[in-house]
C-alpha positions in Angstrom: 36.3 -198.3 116.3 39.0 -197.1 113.8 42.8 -198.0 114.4 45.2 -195.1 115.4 48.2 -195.9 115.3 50.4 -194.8 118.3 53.8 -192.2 117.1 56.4 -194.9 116.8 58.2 -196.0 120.1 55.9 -194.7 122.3 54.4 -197.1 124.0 50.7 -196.8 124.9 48.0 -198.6 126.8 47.9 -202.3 126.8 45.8 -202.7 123.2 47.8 -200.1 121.1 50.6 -200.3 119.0 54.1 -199.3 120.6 53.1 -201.9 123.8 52.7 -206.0 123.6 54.8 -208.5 124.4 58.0 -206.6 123.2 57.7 -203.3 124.2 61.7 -202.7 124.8 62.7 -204.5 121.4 60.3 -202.3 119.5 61.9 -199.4 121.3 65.4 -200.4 120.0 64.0 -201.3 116.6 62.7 -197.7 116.0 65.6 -196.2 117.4 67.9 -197.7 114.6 65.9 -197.8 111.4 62.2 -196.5 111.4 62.7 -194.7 108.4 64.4 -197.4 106.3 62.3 -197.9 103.6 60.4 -201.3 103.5 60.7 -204.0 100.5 57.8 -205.9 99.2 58.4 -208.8 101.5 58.8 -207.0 104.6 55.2 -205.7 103.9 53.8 -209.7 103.1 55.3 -210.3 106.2 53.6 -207.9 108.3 50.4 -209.1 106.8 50.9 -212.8 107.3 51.3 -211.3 111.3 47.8 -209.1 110.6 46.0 -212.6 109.3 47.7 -214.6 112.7 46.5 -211.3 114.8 42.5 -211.7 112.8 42.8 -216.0 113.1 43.8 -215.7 116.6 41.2 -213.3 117.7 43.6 -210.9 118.5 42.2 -208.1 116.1 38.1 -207.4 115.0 37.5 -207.7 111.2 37.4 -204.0 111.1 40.6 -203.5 112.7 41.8 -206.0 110.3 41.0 -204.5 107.3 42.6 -201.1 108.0 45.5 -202.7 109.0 45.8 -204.8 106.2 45.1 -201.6 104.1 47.4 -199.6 105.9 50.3 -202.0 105.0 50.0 -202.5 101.5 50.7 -199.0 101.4 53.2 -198.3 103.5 56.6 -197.2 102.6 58.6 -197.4 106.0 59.8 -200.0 108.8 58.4 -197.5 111.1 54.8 -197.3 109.3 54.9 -201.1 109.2 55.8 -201.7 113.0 53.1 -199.3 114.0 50.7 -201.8 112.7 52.0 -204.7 114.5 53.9 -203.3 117.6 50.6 -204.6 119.4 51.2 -208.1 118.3 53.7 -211.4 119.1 55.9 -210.8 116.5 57.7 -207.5 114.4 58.3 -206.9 110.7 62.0 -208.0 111.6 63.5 -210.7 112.6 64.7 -210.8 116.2 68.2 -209.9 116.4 70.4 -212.9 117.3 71.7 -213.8 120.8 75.7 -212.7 120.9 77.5 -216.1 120.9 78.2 -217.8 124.6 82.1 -216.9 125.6 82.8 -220.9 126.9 84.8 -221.2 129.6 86.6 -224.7 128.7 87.0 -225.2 125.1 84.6 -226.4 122.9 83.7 -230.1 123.6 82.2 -232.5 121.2 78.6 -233.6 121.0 79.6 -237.3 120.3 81.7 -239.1 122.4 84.8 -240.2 120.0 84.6 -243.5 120.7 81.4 -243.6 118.6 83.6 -241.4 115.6 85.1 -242.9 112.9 88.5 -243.2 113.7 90.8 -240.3 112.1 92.1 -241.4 108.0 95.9 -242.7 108.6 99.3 -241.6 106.6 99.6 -244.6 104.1 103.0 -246.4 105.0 103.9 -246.8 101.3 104.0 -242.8 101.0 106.1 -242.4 104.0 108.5 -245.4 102.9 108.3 -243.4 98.8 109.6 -240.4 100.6 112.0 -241.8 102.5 113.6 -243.9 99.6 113.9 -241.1 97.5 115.5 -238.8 100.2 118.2 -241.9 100.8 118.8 -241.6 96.8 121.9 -239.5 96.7 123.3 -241.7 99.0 122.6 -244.5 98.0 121.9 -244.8 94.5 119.7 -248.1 94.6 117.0 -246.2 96.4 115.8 -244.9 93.5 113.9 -248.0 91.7 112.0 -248.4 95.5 111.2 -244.9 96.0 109.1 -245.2 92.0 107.9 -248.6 93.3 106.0 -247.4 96.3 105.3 -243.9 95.1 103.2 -245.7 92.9 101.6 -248.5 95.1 101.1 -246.0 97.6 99.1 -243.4 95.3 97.1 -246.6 94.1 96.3 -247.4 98.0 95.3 -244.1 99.0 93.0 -243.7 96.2 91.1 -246.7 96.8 91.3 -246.4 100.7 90.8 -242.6 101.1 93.7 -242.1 103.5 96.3 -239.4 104.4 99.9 -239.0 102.4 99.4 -238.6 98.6 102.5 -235.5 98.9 104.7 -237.9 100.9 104.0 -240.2 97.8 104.2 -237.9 95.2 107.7 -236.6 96.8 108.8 -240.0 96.9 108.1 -240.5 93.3 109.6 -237.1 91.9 113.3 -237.6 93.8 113.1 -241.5 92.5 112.3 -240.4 89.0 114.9 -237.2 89.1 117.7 -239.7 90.4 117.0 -242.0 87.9 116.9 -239.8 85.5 120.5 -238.2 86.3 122.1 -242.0 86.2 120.6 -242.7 82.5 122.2 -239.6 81.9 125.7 -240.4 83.4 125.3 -243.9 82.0 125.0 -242.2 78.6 127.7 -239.2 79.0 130.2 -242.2 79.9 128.8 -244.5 77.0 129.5 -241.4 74.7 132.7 -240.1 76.7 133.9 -244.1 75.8 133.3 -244.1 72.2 135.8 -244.4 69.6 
């Protein structure tokens, strides 16, 4: 018995391509692409479904064969599903469920008790910042807001947590401020000269 394939979407009696286990998918599949033109792999895909087809008794050796001819030289999608429209699976891959609308929003898998606990703002970085915001008020700020710029930048590196900005911050305004008294500390030492 040679194979003869069915036209493509038309489903036929149980045994002949265009029925099987997916009869409305193959329907949609040939409605949107059968004349795309196949690649290389979608034709060593439909032959690894042929060899399933032969292993699980599903096709005859002679069936096989002309199959397996037929779709090393086919061109199209459509030429390709013929061949298999009779079997489990398709040239293509199944088209993907559209995503679940949840009602509530999405909950975790783990329980956070079992989470590690979120990383924490370093209180060096936040005492930085806030020593070199005080600086135009109060001068003497400055030298702390350095100090702890630095410690904290040091402590988040090694610990891995949250507030390197709030350190860096800290440790610009404590630089600029000292900067601006060295240089009012040297306009006056200059201004004073003989």
């Amino acid at each position: 018995m040679s194979y003869q394939p069915q036209p493509w979407g038309r489903p036929g009696p149980p045994g002949q391509a265009g029925s099987g286990p997916y009869p409305r998918q193959a329907q949609q599949v040939s409605s949107q692409m059968p004349m795309m033109r196949a690649s290389h792999a979608d034709r060593e895909r439909t032959i690894d479904v042929l060899k399933a087809g032969f292993v699980e008794g599903r096709l005859g050796k002679t069936e096989y064969e002309q199959r397996l001819v037929r779709a090393q030289q086919a061109q199209t999608y459509g030429e390709l599903h013929t061949l298999i429209a009779d079997l489990p699976q398709g040239p293509m891959a199944v088209p993907a469920p559209a995503p679940q609308q949840y009602a509530q929003p999405y909950q975790q898998a783990v329980p956070r008790t079992f989470l590690p606990p979120p990383p924490q703002t370093n209180n060096s970085a936040t005492a930085a910042l806030i020593c070199g915001v005080l600086t135009p008020f109060y001068g003497v700020t400055a030298i702390p807001a350095v100090i702890l710029g630095h410690k904290a930048r040091a402590e988040i590196r090694r610990t891995g947590e949250k507030g390197d900005g709030l350190a860096m911050a800290g440790l610009v305004l404590g630089w600029l401020a000292i900067g601006f008294f060295a240089l009012l500390v040297l306009v006056l030492v200059v201004a004073a000269g003989p």
